[in-house]
PAZAPA-4460 file (N, C-alpha, C; in steps of 0.05 Angstrom, whole numbers, plus 32768, in hexadecimal, padded with zeros to 4 digits):
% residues 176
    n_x    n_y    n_z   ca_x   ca_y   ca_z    c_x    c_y    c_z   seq   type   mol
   85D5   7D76   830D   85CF   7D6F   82F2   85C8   7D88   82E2     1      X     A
   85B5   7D96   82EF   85B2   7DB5   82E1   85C5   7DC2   82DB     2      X     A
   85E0   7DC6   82F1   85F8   7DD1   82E7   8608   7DCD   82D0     3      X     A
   8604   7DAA   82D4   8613   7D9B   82C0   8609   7DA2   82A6     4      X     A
   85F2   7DA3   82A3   85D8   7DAB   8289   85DB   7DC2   8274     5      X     A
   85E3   7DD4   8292   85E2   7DF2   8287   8602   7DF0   8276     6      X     A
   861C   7DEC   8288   8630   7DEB   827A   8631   7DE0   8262     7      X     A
   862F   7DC7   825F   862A   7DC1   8249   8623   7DC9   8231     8      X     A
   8609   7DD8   8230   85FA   7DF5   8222   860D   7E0E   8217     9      X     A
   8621   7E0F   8234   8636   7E23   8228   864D   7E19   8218    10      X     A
   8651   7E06   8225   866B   7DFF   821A   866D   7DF3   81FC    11      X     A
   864E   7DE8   81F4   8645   7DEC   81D6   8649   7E01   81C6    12      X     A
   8644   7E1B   81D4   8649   7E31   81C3   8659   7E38   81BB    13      X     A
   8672   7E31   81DB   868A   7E3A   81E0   869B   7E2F   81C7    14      X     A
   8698   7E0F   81C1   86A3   7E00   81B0   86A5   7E04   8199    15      X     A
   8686   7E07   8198   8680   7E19   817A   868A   7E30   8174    16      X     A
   8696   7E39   817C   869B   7E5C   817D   86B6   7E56   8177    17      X     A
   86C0   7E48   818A   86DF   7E3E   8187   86F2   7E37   8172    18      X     A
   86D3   7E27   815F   86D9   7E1A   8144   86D3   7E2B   8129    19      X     A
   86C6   7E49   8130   86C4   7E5E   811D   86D8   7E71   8124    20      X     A
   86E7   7E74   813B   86EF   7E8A   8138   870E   7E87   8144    21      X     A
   8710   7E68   8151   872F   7E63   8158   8720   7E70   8177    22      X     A
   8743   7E78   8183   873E   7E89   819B   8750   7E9C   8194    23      X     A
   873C   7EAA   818A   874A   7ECC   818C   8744   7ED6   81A3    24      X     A
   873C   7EC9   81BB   872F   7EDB   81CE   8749   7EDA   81E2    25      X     A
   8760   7EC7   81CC   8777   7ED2   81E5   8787   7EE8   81DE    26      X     A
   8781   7EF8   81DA   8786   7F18   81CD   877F   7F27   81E9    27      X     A
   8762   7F21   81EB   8755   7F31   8206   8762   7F35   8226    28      X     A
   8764   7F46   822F   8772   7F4C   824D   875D   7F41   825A    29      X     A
   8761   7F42   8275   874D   7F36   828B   8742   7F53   8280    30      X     A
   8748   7F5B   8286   8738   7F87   8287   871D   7F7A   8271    31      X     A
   872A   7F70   8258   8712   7F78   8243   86F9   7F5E   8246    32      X     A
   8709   7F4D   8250   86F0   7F35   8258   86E1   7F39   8267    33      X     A
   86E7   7F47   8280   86E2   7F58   829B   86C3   7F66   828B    34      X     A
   86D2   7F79   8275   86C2   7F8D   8265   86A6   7F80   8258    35      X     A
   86AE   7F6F   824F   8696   7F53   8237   8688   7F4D   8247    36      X     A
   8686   7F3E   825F   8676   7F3E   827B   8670   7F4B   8289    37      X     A
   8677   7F6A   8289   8668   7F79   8291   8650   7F8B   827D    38      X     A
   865A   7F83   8262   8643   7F8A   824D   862B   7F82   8250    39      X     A
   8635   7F59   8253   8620   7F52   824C   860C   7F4B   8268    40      X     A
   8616   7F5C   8281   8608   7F5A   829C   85FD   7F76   8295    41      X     A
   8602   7F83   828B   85F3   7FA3   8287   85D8   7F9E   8272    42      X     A
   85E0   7F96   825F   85CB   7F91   824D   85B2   7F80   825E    43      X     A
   85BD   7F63   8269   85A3   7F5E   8287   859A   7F6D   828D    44      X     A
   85A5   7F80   8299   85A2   7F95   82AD   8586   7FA4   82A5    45      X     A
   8592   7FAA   828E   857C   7FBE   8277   856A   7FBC   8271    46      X     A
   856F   7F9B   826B   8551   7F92   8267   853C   7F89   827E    47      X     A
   854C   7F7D   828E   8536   7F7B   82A9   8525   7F91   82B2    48      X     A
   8538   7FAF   82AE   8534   7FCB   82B2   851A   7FD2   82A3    49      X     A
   851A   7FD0   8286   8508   7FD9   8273   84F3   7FC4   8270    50      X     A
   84F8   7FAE   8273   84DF   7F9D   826C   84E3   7F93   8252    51      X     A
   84F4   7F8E   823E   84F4   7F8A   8227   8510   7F93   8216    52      X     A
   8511   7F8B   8204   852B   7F8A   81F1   852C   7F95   81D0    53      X     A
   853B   7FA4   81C7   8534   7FAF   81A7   854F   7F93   8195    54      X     A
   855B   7F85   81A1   8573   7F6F   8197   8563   7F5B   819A    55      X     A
   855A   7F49   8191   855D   7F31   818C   8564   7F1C   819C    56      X     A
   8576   7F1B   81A6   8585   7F07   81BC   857D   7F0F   81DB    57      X     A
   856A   7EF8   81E5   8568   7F06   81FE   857C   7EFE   820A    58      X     A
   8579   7F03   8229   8588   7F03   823E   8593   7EE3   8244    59      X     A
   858B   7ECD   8242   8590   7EB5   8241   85B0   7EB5   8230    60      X     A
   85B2   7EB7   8218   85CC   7EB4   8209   85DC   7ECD   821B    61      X     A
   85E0   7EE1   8227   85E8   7EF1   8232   85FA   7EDD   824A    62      X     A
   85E0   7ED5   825B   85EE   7EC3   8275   8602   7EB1   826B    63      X     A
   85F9   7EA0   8253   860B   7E8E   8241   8628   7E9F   823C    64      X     A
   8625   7EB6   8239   863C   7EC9   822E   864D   7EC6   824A    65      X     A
   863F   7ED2   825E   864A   7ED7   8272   865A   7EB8   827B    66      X     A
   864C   7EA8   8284   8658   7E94   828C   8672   7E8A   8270    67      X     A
   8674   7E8F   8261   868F   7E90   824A   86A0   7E92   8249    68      X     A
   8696   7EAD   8258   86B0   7EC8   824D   86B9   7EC0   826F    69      X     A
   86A9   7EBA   828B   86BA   7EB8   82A0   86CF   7E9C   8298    70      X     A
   86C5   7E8C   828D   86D4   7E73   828B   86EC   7E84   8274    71      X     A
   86EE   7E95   825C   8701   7E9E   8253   8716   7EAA   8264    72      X     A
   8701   7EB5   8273   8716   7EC8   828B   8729   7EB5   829D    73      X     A
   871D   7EA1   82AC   8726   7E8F   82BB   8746   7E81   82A6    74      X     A
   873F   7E79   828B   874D   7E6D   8279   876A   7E85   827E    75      X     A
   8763   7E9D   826D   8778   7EAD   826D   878A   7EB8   8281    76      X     A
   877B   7EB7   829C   878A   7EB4   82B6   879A   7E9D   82B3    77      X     A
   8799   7E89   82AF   87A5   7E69   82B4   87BC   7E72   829B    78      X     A
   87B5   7E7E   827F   87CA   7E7A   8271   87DC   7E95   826F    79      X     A
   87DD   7EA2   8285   87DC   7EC1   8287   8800   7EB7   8278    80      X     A
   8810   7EA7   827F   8834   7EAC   826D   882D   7E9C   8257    81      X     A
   8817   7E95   8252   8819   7E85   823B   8818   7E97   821E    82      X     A
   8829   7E99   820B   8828   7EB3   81F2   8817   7EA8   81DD    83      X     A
   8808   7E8B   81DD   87FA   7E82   81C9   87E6   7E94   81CE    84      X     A
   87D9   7E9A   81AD   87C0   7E9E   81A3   87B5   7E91   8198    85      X     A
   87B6   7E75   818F   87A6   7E64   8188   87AF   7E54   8197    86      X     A
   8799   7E44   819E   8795   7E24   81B3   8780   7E17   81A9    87      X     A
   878D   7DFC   81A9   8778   7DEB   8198   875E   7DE2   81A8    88      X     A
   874A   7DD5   8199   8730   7DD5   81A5   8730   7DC1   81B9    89      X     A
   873D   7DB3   81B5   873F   7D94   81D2   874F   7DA6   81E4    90      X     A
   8762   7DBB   81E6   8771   7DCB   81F6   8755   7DD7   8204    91      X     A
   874F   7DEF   81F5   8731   7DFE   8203   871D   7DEF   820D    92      X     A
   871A   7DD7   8205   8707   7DCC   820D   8709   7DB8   8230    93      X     A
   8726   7DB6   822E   872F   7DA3   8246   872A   7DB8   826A    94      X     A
   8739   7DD6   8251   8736   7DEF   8269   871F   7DF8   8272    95      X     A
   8704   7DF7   8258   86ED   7DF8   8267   86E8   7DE9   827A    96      X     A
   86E9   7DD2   8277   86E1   7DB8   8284   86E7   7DBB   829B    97      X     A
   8705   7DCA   82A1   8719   7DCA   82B5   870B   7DE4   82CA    98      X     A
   8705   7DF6   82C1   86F5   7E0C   82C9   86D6   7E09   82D4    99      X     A
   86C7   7DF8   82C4   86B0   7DF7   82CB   86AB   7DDE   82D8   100      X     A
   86B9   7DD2   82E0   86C1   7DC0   82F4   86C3   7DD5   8316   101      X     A
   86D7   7DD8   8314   86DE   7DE6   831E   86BD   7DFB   8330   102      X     A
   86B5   7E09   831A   86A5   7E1C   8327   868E   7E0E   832A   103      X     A
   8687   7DF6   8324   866F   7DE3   8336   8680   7DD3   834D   104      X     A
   8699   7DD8   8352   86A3   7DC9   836B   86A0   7DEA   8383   105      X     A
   86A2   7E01   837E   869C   7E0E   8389   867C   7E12   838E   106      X     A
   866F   7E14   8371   864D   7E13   837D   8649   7E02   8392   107      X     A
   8650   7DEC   8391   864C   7DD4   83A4   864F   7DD4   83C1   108      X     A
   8668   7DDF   83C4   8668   7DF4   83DE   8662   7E04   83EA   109      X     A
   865B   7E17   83DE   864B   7E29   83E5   862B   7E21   83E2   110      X     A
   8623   7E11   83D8   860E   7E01   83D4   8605   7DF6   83F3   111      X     A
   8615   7DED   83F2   861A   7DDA   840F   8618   7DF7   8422   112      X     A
   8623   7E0A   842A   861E   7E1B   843E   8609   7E29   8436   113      X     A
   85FE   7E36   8420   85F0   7E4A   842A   85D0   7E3B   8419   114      X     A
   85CF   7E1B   840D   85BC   7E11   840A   85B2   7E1B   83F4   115      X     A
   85AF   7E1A   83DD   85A4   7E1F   83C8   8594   7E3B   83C3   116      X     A
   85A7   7E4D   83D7   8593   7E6B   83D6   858D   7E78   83C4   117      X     A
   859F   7E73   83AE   85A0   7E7E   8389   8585   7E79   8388   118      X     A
   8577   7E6A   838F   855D   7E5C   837E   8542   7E7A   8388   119      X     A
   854A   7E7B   839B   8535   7E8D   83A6   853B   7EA8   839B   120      X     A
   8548   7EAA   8393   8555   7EC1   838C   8548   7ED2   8378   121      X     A
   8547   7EE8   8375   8531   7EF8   8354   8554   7EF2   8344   122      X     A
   854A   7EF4   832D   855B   7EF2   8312   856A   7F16   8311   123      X     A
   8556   7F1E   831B   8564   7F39   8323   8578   7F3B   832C   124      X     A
   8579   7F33   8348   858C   7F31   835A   85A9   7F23   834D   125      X     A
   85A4   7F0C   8344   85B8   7F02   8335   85D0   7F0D   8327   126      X     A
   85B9   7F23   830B   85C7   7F36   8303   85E0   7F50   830F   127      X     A
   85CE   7F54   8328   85DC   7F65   833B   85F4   7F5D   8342   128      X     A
   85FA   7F3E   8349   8608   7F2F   8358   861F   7F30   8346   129      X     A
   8618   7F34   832E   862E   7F31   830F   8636   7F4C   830B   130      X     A
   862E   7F5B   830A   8634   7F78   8306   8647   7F82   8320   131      X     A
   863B   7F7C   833A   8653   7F79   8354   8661   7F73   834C   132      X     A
   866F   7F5B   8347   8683   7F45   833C   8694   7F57   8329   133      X     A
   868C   7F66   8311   8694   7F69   8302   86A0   7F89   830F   134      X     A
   8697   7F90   831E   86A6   7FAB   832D   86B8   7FA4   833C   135      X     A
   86B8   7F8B   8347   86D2   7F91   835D   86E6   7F7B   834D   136      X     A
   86D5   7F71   8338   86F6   7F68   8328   8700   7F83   8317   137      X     A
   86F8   7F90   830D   8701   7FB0   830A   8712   7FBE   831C   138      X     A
   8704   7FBE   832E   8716   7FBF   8346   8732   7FB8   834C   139      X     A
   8731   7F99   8354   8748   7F8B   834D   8756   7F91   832D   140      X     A
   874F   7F8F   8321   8763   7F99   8309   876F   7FB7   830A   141      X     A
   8760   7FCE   8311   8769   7FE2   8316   877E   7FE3   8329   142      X     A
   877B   7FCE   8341   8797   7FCE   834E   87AB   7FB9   8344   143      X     A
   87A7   7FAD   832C   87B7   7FA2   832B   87C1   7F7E   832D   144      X     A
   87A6   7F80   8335   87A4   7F63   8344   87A3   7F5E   835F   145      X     A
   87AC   7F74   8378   87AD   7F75   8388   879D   7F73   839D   146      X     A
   8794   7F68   83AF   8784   7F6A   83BF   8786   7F5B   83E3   147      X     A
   8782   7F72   83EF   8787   7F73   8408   877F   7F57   841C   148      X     A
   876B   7F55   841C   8753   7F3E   8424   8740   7F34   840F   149      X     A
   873A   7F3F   83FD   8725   7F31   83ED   8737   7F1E   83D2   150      X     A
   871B   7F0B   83CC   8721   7EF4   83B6   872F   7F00   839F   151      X     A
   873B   7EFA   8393   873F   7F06   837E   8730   7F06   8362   152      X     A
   8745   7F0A   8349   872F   7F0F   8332   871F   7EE2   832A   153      X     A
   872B   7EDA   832B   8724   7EB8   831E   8710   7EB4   8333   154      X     A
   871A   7EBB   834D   86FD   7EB1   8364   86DE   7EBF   835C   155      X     A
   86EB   7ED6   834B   86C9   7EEE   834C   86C4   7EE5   8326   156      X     A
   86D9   7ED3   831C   86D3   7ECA   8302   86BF   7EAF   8307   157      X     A
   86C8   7EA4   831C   86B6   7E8C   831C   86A1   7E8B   8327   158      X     A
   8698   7EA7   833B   867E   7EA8   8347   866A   7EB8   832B   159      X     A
   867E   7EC3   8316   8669   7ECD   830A   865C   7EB5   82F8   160      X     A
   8673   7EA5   82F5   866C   7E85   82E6   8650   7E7F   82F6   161      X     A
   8657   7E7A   830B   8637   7E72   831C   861F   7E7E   8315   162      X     A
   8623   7E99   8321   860E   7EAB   8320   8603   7EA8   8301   163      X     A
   860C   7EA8   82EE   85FE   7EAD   82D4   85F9   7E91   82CF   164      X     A
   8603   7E79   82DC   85F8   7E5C   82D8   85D7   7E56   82E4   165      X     A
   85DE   7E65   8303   85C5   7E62   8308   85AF   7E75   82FD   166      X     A
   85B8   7E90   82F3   85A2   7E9B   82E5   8593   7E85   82CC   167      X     A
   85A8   7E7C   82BF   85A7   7E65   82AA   8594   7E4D   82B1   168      X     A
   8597   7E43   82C3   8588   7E33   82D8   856C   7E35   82D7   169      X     A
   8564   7E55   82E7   854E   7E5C   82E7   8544   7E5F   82D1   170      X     A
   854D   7E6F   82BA   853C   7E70   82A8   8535   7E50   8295   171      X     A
   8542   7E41   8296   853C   7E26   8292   8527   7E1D   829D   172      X     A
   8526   7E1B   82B1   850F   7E1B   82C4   84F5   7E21   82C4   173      X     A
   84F4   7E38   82B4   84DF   7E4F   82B8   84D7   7E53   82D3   174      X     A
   84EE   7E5D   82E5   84DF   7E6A   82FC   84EB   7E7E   82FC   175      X     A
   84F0   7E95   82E9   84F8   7EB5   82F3   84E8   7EC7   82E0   176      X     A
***
């Protein structure tokens, strides 16, 4: 239900955002979404680092960003031959659905094996876990897409979906 809670939260924004600005965000390469999520895991970063913020927006709308822009990423993989730049809002909205579905059918699994370890986890760590993510999808894009043994870029798009849900989670919570 927390999962369900948090999405919802985003996908308000998402909607909203959708309805001011269209989707121009299908302009963006995986590279530059890659880029927007790793901004806004740096800016965490910074602030966990310093203790404080000179912007306005803390780190909460950030995770919200993050979990977004992975569901944008996930989208633009799925429509990678598609040449539209506008898609209507019942369109974006079906693919979120379709995505964040999706990456609570994976939480759930991994839920199930390694037991709710996110919870114990520092909010720190979290961040780390996103900034990893966001290097070896770099990685992968630098080759191309290619990869030997490891998940590719949508598998490390939907763990970052997690990771910034459960940061989302916790700070709901108030336990971090």
């Amino acid at each position: 239900m927390q999962f369900e809670s948090i999405i919802k939260i985003c996908k308000d924004i998402f909607t909203k955002k959708a309805k001011d600005y269209g989707t121009a965000w299908r302009v963006l390469r995986t590279s530059s979404i890659t880029d927007q999520i790793f901004i806004k895991a740096q800016r965490i970063r910074t602030i966990e680092e310093k203790g404080n913020q000179k912007v306005e927006e803390g780190v909460r709308s950030e995770y919200i960003g993050i979990v977004n822009y992975s569901i944008i990423g996930l989208m633009q993989l799925g429509l990678e031959n598609d040449p539209r730049i506008e898609l209507s809002i019942e369109e974006v909205n079906t693919l979120f659905d379709k995505y964040a579905t999706e990456a609570k059918g994976l939480m759930q699994d991994k839920n199930h094996d390694y037991g709710e370890a996110w919870r114990d986890m520092r909010l720190s760590s979290l961040t780390d876990l996103l900034l990893m993510k966001i290097l070896r999808i770099k990685q992968i894009e630098d080759n191309k897409g290619k990869t030997l043994i490891s998940e590719g870029i949508a598998a490390n798009y939907l763990d970052m979906l997690n990771y910034a849900t459960f940061a989302l989670i916790r700070i709901e919570e108030g336990t971090v």
